[in-house]
C-alpha positions in Angstrom: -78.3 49.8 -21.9 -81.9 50.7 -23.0 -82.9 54.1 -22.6 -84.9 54.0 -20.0 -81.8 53.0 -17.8 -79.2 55.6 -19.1 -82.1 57.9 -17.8 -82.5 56.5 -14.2 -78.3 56.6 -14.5 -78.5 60.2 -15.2 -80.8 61.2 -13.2 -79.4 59.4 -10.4 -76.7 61.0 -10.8 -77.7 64.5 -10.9 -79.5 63.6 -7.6 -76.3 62.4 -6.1 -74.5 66.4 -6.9 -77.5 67.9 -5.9 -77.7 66.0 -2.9 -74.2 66.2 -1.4 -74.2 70.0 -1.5 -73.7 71.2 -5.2 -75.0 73.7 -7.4 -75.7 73.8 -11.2 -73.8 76.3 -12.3 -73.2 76.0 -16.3 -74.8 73.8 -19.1 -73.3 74.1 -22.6 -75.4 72.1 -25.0 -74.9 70.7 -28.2 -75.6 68.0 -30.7 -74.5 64.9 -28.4 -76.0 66.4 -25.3 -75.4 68.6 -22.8 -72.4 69.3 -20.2 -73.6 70.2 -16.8 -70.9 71.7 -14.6 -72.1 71.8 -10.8 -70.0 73.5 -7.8 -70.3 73.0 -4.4 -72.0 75.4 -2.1 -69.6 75.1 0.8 -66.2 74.9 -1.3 -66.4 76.8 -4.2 -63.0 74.8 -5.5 -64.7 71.8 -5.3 -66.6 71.3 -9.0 -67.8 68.4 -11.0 -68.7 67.9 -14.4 -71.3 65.4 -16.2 -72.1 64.3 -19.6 -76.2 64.2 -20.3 -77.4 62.0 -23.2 -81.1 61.0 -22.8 -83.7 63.9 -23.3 -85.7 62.5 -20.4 -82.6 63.8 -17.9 -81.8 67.0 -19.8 -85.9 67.9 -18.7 -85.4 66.7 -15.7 -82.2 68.6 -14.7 -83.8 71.5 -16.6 -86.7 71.4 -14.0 -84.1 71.2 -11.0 -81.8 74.4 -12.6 -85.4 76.4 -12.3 -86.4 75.4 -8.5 -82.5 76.3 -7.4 -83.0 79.6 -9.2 -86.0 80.4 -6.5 -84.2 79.0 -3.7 
């Protein structure tokens, strides 16, 4: 898969948890990426975890995590 498509994968993705109600509530980064672990906003038992490659979708999700802090 090129790049470009992991990306849209990602980012998908992270639109999809978003989306159905969840929150980002952690990101641990290191050298292969970064974990993004999202909780929903209705059940706080319900929580979800995803692995982000591309450096495209760690800025993007970077730019969500900022608008949800001013929400």
């Amino acid at each position: 898969m090129s790049d470009y498509q992991e990306y849209l994968s990602e980012r998908d993705k992270i639109d999809f948890y978003l989306g159905q109600g969840y929150k980002i509530i952690r990101v641990t980064e290191n050298l292969s990426g970064a974990f993004l672990t999202f909780r929903n906003k209705k059940d706080q038992n319900d929580s979800a975890e995803m692995h982000v490659k591309t450096a495209d979708a760690r800025k993007y999700f970077s730019a969500k995590l900022l608008s949800q802090s001013f929400k």
